[in-house]
C-alpha positions in Angstrom: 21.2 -12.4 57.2 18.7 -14.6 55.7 15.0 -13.8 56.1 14.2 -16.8 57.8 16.9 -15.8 60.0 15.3 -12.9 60.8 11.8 -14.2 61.7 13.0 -16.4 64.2 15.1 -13.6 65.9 12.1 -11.6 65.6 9.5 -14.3 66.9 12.2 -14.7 69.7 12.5 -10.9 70.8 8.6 -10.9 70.7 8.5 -13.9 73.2 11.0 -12.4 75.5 9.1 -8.8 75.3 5.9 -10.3 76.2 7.5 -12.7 79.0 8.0 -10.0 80.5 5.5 -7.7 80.1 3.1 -10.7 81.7 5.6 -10.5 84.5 5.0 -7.6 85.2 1.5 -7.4 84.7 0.2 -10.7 86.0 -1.2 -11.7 82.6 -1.4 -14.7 80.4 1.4 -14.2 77.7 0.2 -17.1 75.2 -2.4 -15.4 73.0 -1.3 -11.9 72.9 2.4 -13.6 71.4 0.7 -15.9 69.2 -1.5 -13.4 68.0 1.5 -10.8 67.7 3.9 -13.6 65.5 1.1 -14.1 63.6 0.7 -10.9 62.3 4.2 -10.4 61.7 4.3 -13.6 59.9 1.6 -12.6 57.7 3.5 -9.4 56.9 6.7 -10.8 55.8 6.2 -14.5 54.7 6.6 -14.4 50.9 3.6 -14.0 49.6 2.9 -17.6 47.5 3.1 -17.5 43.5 -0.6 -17.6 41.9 -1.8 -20.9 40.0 0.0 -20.5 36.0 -3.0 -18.9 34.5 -4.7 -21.1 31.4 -3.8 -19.5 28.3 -5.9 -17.1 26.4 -8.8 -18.9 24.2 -7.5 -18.2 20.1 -10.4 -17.3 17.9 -11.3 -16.1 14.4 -10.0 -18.0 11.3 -6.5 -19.5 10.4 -4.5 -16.7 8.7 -1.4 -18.8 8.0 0.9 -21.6 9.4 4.2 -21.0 11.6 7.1 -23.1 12.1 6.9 -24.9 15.0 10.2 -23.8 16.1 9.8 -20.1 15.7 11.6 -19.9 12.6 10.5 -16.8 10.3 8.8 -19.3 7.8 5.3 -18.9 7.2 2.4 -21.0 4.1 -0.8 -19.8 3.8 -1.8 -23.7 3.3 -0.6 -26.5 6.2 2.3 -28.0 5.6 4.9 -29.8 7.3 9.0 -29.2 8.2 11.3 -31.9 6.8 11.5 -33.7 9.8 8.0 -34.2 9.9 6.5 -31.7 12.1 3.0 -30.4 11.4 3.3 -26.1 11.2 1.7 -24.4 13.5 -1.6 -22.6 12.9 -2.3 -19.2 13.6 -5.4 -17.7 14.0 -7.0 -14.1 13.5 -7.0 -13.3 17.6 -2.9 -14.3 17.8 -1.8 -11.5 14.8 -4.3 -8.7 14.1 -2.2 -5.6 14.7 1.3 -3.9 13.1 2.8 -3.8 16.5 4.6 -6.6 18.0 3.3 -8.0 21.7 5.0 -7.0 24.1 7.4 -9.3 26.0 5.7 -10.2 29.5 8.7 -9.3 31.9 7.1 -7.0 34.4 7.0 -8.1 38.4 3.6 -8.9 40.2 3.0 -5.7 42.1 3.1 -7.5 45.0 6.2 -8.8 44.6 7.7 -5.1 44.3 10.5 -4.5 47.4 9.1 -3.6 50.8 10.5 -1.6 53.3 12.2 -3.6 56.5 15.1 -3.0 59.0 16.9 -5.3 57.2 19.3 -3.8 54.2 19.9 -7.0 52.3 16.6 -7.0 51.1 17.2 -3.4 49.8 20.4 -4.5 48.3 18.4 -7.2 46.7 15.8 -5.1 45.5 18.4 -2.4 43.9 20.6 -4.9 41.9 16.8 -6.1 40.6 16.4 -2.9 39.2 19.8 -2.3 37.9 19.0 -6.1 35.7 19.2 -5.5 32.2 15.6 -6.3 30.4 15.5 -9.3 29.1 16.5 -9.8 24.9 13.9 -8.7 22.9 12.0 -6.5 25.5 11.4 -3.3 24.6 9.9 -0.6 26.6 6.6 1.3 26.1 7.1 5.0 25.3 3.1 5.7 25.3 -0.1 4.5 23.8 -2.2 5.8 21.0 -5.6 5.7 20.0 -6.4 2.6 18.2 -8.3 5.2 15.7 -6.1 7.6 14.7 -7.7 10.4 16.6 -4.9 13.0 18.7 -4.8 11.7 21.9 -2.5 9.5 23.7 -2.0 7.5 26.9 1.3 6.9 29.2 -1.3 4.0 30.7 -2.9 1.2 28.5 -6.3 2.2 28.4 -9.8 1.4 26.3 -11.6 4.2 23.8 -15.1 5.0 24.3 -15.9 1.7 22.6 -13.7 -1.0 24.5 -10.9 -0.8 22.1 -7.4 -1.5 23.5 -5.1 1.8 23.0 -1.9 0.5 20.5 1.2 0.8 22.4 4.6 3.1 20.8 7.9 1.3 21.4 10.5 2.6 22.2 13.0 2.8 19.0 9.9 2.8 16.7 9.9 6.7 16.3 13.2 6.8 16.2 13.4 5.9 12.6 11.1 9.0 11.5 8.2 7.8 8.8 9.3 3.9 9.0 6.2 1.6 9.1 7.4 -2.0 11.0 4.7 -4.5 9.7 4.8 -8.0 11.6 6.0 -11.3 9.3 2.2 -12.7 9.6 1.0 -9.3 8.5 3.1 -9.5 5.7 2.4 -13.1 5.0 -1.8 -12.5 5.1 -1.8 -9.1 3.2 0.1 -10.0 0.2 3.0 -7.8 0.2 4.7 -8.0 -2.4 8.5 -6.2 -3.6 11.0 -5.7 -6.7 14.0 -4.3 -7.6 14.4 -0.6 -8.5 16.3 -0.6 -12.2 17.7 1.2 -14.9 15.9 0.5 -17.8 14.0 2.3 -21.7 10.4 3.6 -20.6 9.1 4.5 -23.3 5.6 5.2 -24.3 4.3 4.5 -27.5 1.9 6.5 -29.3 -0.4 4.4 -31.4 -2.4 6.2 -34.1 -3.8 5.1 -37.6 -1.9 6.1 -41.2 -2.0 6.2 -44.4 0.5 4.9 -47.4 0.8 7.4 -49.9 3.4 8.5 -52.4 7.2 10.1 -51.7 6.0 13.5 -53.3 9.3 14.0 -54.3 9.3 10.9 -56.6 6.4 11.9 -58.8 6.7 13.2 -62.4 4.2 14.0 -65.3 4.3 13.6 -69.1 2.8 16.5 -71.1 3.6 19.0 -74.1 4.3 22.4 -73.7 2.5 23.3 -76.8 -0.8 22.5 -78.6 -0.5 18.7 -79.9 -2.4 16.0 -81.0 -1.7 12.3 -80.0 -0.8 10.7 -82.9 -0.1 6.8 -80.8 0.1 5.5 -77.6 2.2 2.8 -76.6 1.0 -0.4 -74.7 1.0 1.2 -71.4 -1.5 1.0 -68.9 -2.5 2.6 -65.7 -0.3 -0.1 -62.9 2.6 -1.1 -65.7 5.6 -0.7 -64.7 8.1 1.2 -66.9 11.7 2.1 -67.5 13.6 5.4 -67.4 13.8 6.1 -71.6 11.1 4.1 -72.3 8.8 5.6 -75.3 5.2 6.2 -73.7 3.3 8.6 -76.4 4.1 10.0 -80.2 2.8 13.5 -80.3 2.3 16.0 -83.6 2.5 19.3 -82.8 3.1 22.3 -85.2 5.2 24.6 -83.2 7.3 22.1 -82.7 7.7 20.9 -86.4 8.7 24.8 -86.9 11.1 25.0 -84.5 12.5 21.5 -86.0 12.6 23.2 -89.4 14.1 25.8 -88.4 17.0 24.0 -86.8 17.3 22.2 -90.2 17.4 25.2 -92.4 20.1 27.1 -89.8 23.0 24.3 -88.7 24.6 25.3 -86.1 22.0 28.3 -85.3 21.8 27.9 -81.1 18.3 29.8 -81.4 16.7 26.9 -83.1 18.1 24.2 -80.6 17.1 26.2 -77.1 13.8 26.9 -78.9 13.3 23.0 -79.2 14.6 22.3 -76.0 12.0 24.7 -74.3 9.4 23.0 -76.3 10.3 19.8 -73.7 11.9 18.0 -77.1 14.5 15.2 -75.4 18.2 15.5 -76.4 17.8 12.5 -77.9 15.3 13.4 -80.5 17.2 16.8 -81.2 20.2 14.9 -81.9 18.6 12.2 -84.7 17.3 15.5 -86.4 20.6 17.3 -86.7 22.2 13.6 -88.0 19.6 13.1 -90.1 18.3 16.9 -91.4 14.4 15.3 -91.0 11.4 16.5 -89.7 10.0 14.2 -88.3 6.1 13.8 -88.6 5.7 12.7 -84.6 7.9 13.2 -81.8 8.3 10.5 -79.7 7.8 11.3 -75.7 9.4 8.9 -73.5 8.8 8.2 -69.6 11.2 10.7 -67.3 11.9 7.9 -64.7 11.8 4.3 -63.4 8.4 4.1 -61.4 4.5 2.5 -62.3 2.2 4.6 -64.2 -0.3 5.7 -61.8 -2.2 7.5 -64.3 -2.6 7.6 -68.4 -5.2 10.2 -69.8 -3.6 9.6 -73.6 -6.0 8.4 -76.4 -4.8 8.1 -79.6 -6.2 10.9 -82.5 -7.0 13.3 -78.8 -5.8 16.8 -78.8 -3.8 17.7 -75.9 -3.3 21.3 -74.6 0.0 22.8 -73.8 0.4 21.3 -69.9 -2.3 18.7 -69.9 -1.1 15.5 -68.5 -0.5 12.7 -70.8 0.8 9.8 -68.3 1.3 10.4 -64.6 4.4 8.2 -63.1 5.6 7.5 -59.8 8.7 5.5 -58.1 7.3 3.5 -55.3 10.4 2.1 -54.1 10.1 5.2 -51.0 6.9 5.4 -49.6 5.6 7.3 -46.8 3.2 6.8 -44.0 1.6 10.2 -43.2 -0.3 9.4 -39.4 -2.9 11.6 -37.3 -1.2 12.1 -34.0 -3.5 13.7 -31.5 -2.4 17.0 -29.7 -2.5 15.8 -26.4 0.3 13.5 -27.6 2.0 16.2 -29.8 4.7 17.1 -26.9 5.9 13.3 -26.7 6.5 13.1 -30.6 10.2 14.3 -32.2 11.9 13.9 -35.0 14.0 10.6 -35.3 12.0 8.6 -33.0 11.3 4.7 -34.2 8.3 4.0 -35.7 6.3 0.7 -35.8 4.0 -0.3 -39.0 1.7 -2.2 -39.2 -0.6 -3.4 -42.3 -4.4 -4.3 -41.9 -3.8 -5.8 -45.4 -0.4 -8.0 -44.2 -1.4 -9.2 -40.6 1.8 -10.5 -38.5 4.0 -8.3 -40.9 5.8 -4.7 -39.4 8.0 -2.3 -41.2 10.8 0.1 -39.4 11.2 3.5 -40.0 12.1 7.3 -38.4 9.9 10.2 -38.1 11.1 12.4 -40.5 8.6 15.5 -40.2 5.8 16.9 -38.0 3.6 18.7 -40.0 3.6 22.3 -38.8 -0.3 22.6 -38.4 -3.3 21.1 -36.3 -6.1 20.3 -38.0 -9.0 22.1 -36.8 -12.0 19.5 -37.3 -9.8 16.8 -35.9 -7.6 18.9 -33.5 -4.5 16.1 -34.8 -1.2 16.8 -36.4 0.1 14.8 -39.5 3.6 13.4 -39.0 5.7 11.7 -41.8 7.6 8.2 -41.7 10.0 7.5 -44.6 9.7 3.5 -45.4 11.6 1.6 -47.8 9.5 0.0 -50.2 12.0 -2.7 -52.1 9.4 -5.1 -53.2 6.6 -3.1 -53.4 4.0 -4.5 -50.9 3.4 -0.7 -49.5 1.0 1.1 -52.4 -0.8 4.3 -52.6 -4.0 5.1 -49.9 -3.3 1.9 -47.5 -4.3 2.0 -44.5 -2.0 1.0 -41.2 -1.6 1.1 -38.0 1.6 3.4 -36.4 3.2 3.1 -33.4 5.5 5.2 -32.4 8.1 5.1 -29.5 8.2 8.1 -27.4 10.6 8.9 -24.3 14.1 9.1 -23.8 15.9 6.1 -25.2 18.1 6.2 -22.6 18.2 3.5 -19.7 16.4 5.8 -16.3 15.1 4.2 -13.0 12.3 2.8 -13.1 9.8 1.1 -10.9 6.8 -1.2 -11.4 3.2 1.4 -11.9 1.5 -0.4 -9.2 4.2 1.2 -6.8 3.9 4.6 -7.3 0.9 5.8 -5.2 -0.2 9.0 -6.5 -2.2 11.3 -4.5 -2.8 14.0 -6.8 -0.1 16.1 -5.3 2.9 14.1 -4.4 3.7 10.6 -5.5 4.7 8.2 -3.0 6.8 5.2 -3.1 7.4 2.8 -0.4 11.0 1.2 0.0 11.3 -2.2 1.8 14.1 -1.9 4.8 14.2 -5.6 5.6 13.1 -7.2 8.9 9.5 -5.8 8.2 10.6 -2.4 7.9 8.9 0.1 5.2 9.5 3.8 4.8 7.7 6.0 2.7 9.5 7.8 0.3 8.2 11.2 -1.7 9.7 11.1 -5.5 9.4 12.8 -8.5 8.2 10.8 -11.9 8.7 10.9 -15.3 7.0 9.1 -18.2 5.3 6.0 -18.1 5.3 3.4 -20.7 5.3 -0.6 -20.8 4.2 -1.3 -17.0 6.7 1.1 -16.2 7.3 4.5 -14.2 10.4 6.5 -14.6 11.4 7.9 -11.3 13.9 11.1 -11.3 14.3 11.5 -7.8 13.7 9.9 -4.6 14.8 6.0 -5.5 18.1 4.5 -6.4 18.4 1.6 -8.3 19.0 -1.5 -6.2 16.2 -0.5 -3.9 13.1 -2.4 -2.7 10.1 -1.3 -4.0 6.6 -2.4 -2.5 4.2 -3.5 -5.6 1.5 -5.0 -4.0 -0.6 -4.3 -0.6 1.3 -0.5 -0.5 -2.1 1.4 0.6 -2.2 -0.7 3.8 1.4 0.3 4.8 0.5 4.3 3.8 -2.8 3.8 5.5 -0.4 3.3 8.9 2.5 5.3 7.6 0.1 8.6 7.3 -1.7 7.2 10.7 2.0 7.3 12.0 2.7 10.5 10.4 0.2 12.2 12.1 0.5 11.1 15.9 4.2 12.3 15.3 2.9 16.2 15.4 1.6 15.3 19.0 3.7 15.1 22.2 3.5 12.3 24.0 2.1 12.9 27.4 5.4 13.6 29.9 3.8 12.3 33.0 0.2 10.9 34.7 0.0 14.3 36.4 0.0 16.1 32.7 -2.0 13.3 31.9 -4.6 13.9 34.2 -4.3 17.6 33.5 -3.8 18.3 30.2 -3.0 21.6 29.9 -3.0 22.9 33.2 -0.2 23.7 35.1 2.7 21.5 35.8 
C-alpha cells in the first residue's frame, strides 16, 4: 500500500469515528476532524527537501591547478587541457590536510525511518540499510586530535582551540606505519622519488703527498779505502748517465798493492778477492791480468742507469774509505708517500686506486695502487704515511713534489644504494621512506653502510627497484611518527566509554 493510500484511508476512518461520536454526543464534528487530519497530516507528510545549500566560500592562495575533469593531473602554474579547457584552481581552504574528505552520503536525520502500522515502510527502510555505500565512501573508524596529543573521538569534535578533530578511515590502519598523502599534497610540497640501485660507493680520501725517490732504486759511488781523486768526469748533479759509464778516476795505495800483488802472483786467488773487496770492477781486474800493469788511477764507473742526484767529487780531493763520491738514482719508479689522517686509517687498504694529482701539472692525473701503510702514527700530526708506486716513464714526477692524493675507499663491489637526502638519520636508527603508489609512503628502518659520491649504501631494509623519497621526507615522518603514536591508543569502543573513560562499562 502506498502512503497516500494510507492517508486517505486514515482521513476516512477519522471522519467516520467522529461522525459518530457527534452523533452521539450532539456536537459539531467539523473542527475537531479537521483539527485531528491535520495533525496526522503533519506527522506523516514527507517532510519537504531543504533549499541546495550555496557552496562553501574557498579561501587562502592558489596551491596548484586541477584538471577540469578530475583527472590526477596537477601544474603548479595555469595551464590548459588540449582541448582547450582552462585547469581548475585550487586554493589553500580546498586541500590543507593528509586525509581525504570524506564522501557526503549520510541521510538527513529527519529523513531516518519512522515507526507506523504500515510494514512497507519498514521493508523500505531495511533494504535502505542493507544498500551498499556508495564507490569511494569509506567509513569513519574514529577521530584524532588534530595535534597529536592521546585522545580520540568516535564523534567529530573541536580541541580547546576550535580545531576540527582529523577523522581515521577505515582501511588506513590496516596497512601498519603507511602514510597516504593526498595528490595536491604531494603536488605543493615537492615530493620527490628515485630508484633504489646497485651501484660502487665509494669514498674517497683526499690528502696531500709528496714525490720522492723508489728507495730501492738508489745507489752511491765511493772507495772502500783511503783515495785521492785524481779526475772527474763531465758529470754534474741532474745528468743523466748510463749503467758502465766512467764517473771518477781514483788513486789509492792499498789498492795499487793489492794490484801488485796480483801481478807478481798469477793465478794467486788471494790477490784477486783482495781487489774485489777493495770495490775494484771485474772489468778493471781483468785489463790488469791481460796487461800485467799497475795502473796509476782506477777508473770508478756509475752502478746503474738513473740521474746523478748528487756529486761531492773534486778533482786533487782526498776521499775517506766510504765517503760518497756521486749519489745516483733511477727515477723511472717513483713514489708518492701521503699523510692520511687516523680518523680515515680504517677506510684505507692495500690495493685500493689511487688518484694523483700535480700542483705543478694542472688537468694532468696519474694511476696507481697503495702498496704500503706505514706501520706508525705520527705523534705531532696524529697521520699515517701510506705509499703509492707510480710509473715514471718520461720523467715528469721528481724528487720532493708536492700533489694531491685521492684515494678510493669502500668496497668495489656494486651494493644498494640510495640518494643521501633519503636516509633520515635520527641518531639511533636511520629511516628511509619507500613510495607505494597512489600516494602511499611507508617508513622503513635500515641499516647503512658507507657514503661516498651522493651516495648511501644501504645493507638492509631496501631492495633495489624500490621507490625511495628524496625530497620533502620529514613532512611524511612528521605524520608517519604522528601516526605511529596514536597507534599505541585504542580507539574509543563506544559513546558510553567515551563519556566515561575509564569507568565501568
Amino acid at each position: 500500500m502506498s502512503r497516500a493510500a494510507w492517508l486517505v484511508g486514515t482521513l476516512a476512518t477519522l471522519a467516520a469515528g467522529g461522525t459518530g461520536y457527534v452523533v452521539g454526543h450532539g456536537e459539531n464534528p467539523v473542527p475537531a476532524l479537521a483539527e485531528r487530519a491535520r495533525t496526522e497530516f503533519a506527522r506523516w507528510a514527507p517532510t519537504p527537501m531543504p533549499a541546495a545549500q550555496a557552496p562553501a566560500k574557498v579561501t587562502g592562495p592558489v596551491v596548484y591547478y586541477q584538471d577540469p575533469d578530475g583527472k590526477p593531473v596537477y601544474s603548479l602554474s595555469p595551464m590548459t587541457t588540449d582541448d582547450g579547457r582552462d585547469f581548475r584552481a585550487v586554493h589553500a581552504s580546498e586541500d590543507v590536510r593528509f586525509d581525504e574528505p570524506d564522501a557526503d552520503g549520510a541521510m538527513p536525520a529527519d529523513m531516518a525511518g519512522h515507526g507506523m502500522a504500515g510494514h512497507e515502510m519498514a521493508a523500505d527502510t531495511a533494504k535502505a540499510g542493507d544498500a551498499k555505500p556508495a564507490a569511494g565512501a569509506r567509513r569513519v573508524l574514529y577521530y584524532r586530535n588534530p595535534m597529536g596529543l592521546p585522545d580520540t573521538s568516535v564523534t567529530p569534535k573541536k580541541d580547546s582551540m576550535g580545531m576540527d578533530y582529523i577523522p581515521v578511515y577505515e582501511g588506513e590502519d590496516a596497512g601498519g606505519n603507511v602514510v597516504t598523502v593526498t595528490p595536491g599534497k604531494v603536488q605543493r610540497t615537492g615530493v620527490r622519488t628515485e630508484i633504489a640501485e646497485r651501484r660502487v660507493v665509494a669514498q674517497p680520501v683526499r690528502v696531500p703527498g709528496t714525490v720522492t725517490l723508489d728507495e730501492r732504486r738508489v745507489t752511491v759511488v765511493a772507495t772502500r779505502s783511503d783515495a785521492y781523486v785524481d779526475h772527474v768526469e763531465n758529470i754534474t748533479t741532474g745528468d743523466r748517465v748510463r749503467r758502465g759509464q766512467p764517473l771518477v778516476h781514483v788513486y789509492s795505495p792499498e789498492i795499487n798493492a793489492a794490484a801488485a800483488q796480483l801481478i807478481a802472483n798469477p793465478g794467486f786467488d788471494g790477490a784477486r778477492r783482495r781487489l774485489q773487496n777493495l770495490n775494484v770492477s771485474e772489468g778493471v781486474i781483468d785489463e790488469m791480468e791481460r796487461t800485467r800493469r799497475v795502473p796509476m788511477a782506477i777508473t770508478w764507473s756509475s752502478p746503474r742507469d738513473g740521474l746523478v742526484l748528487q756529486r761531492t767529487a773534486v778533482e786533487g780531493m782526498k776521499a775517506a774509505a766510504g765517503d760518497t763520491l756521486f749519489r745516483i738514482g733511477d727515477i723511472s719508479t717513483m713514489w708518492v708517500l701521503a699523510d692520511v689522517p687516523e680518523r680515515d686509517l680504517a677506510n684505507v687498504r692495500v690495493g685500493q686506486a689511487a688518484t694523483v694529482r700535480l700542483r705543478s701539472a694542472p688537468g694532468r692525473t696519474f694511476s696507481g695502487k697503495v702498496g704500503v701503510i706505514y706501520p706508525q702514527v705520527n705523534p705531532e700530526t696524529r697521520a699515517t704515511r701510506v705509499r703509492i708506486e707510480l710509473p715514471n716513464p718520461d720523467g715528469t714526477l721528481l724528487p720532493d713534489m708536492y700533489t694531491d692524493v685521492e684515494i678510493a675507499t669502500g668496497n668495489a663491489k656494486p651494493v644498494v644504494a640510495v640518494p643521501d637526502d633519503a636516509v633520515i638519520d635520527t641518531g639511533e636508527r636511520q629511516v628511509v621512506l619507500i613510495d607505494r603508489g597512489e600516494g602511499r609512503f611507508e617508513p622503513k628502518a635500515v641499516k647503512v653502510g658507507v657514503r661516498g659520491g651522493g651516495y648511501t649504501e644501504i645493507r638492509d631494509g631496501v631492495l633495489a627497484g624500490d621507490t625511495i623519497v628524496t625530497a620533502a621526507n620529514f613532512l611524511i615522518d612528521a605524520e608517519s611518527n604522528l601516526k605511529a603514536a596514536l597507534q599505541g591508543m585504542a580507539p574509543p569502543k563506544d559513546d558510553r566509554q567515551a563519556a566515561n573513560p575509564g569507568g565501568t562499562p
